[in-house]
N, C-alpha and C positions, 0 to 999 in steps of 0.2 A: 413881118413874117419872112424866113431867111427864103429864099429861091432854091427852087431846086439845083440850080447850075454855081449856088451860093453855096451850098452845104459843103462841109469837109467829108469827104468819105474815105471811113477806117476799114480798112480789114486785119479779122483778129484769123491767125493761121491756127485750128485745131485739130487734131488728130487722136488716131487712138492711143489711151492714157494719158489726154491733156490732164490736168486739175481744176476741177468743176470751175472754185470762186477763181481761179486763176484769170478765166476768162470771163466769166458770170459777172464776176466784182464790176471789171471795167466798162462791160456793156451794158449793163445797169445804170451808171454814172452816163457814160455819155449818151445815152439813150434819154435818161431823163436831164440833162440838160435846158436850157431854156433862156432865151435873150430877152425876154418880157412874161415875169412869175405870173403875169395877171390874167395872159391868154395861156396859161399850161396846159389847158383843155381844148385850146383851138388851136395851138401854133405845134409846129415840129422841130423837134431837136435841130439845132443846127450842125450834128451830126447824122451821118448815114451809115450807119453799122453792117459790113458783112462776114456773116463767118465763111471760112474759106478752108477749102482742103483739100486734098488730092482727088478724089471722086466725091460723088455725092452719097455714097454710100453712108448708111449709120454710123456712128461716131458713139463710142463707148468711152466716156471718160474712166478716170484711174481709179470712181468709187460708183461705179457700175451705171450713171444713167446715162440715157441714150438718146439722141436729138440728131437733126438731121442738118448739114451743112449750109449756107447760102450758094456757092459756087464751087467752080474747081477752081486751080490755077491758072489752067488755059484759058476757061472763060470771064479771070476776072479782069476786071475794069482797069481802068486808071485809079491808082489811089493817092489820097493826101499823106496818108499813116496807114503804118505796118505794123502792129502789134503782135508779138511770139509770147504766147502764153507756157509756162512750164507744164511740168509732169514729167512719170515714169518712162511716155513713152517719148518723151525727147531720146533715150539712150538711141532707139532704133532711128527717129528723122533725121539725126546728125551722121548718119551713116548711109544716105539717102542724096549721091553727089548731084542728082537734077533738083532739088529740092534746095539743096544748101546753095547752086548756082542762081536758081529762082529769087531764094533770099536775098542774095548778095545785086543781085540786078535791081528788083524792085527795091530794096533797101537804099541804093544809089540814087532812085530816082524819086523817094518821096521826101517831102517836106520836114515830115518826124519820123523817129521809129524809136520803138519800144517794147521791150520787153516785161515780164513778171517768172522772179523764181529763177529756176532753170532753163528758160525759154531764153537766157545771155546765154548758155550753152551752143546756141543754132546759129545767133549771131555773132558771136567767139569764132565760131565754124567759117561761118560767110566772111570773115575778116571785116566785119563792120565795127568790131572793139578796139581795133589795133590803135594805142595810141591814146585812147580814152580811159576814165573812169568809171566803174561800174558799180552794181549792185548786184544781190542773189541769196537765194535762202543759205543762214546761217551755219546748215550742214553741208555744203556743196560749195561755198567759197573757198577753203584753200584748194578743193580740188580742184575747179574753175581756173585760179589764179597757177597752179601748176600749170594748168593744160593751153590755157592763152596767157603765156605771161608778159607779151605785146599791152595788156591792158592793165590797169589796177583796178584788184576790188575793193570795196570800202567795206569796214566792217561797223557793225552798227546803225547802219542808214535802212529808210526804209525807200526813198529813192534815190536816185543820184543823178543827176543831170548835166550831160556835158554836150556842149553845141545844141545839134538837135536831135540827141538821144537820150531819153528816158528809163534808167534800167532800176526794176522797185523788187525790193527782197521779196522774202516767198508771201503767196499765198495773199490774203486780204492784203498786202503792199499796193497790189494792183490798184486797188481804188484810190488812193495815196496817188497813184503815179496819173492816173486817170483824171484826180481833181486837178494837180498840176497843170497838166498837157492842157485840163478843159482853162485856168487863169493866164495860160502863157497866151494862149489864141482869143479867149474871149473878155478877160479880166476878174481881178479877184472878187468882186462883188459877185458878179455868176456864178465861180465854184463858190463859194460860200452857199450862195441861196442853192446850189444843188445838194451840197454838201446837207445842208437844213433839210431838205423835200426828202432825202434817204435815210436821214436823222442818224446822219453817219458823223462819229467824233473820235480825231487822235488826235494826242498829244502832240507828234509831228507836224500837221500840216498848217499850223499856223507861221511855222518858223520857214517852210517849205515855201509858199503862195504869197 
């Protein structure tokens, strides 16, 4: 059973008009995670998932439903992973210079970081692409690659993986990027058997893992 002072702990940055599975997808995945399928009933992820956001206030995603945050900024923790989920309302967070300085700091000091979608937009912003290859939803890459062209995006991929940043096209990508991240840290056998327990199947992520 992992320790608590064992666990990797992620935080996923949501705001209003994230996209639900943008961030839904991924914490799903490493929520259910698991280093012993036998105790899935009695062991805990060896992930610690928190959603994070500028207040605690409600959180309206971009197709209307509403959940409440884990932390703000100021009071989050230390993290292993920084996950920027996309949406609509990335246009406004990237125009949000304490937030994009937040990014760019915590982004320096964790382990991995990752995005889904639009959410490479934020870290485009924070200058965490500069120099890297990316990924992003298939309507929004040349615009992307217009606006950081410090970065390349790939087209076609559903992630893309460079150092130790994770950037996964739109939308369900995320679990793609999520199984990844779970084989790079725990090994392929684990994502697979989570991948099996979500009875989640693409084409991609065999060639991915």
């Amino acid at each position: 059973m992992p320790q608590e002072n064992q666990r990797k702990r992620i935080g996923i940055f949501v705001y209003p008009g994230v996209e639900l599975l943008d961030f839904c997808g991924p914490y799903e995945v490493f929520t259910s995670v698991r280093l012993n399928e036998e105790w899935r009933y009695e062991e805990p992820s060896p992930f610690e998932v928190l959603l994070l956001s500028e207040s605690l206030d409600t959180i309206k995603t971009h197709n209307g439903m509403r959940f409440f945050p884990d932390c703000t900024l100021n009071d989050c923790p230390v993290l292993d992973i920084l996950t920027i989920p996309g949406g609509l309302g990335i246009r406004e967070a990237i125009r949000n210079e304490t937030l994009v300085c937040w990014i760019k700091e915590r982004g320096e000091q964790v382990e991995w970081i990752a995005s889904v979608c639009t959410g490479a937009m934020l870290l485009g912003r924070a200058g965490l692409l500069d120099g890297k290859k990316a990924a992003t939803h298939w309507r929004w890459l040349t615009m992307l690659q217009t606006q950081f062209p410090s970065a390349q995006f790939i087209e076609h991929r559903r992630v893309v993986e460079d150092g130790n940043t994770l950037t996964a096209a739109g939308v369900s990508a995320g679990i793609d990027m999520a199984l990844l991240l779970t084989a790079r840290l725990y090994g392929k056998d684990i994502a697979w058997a989570t991948a099996k327990h979500i009875e989640y199947v693409s084409s991609d992520l065999e060639s991915m893992i």
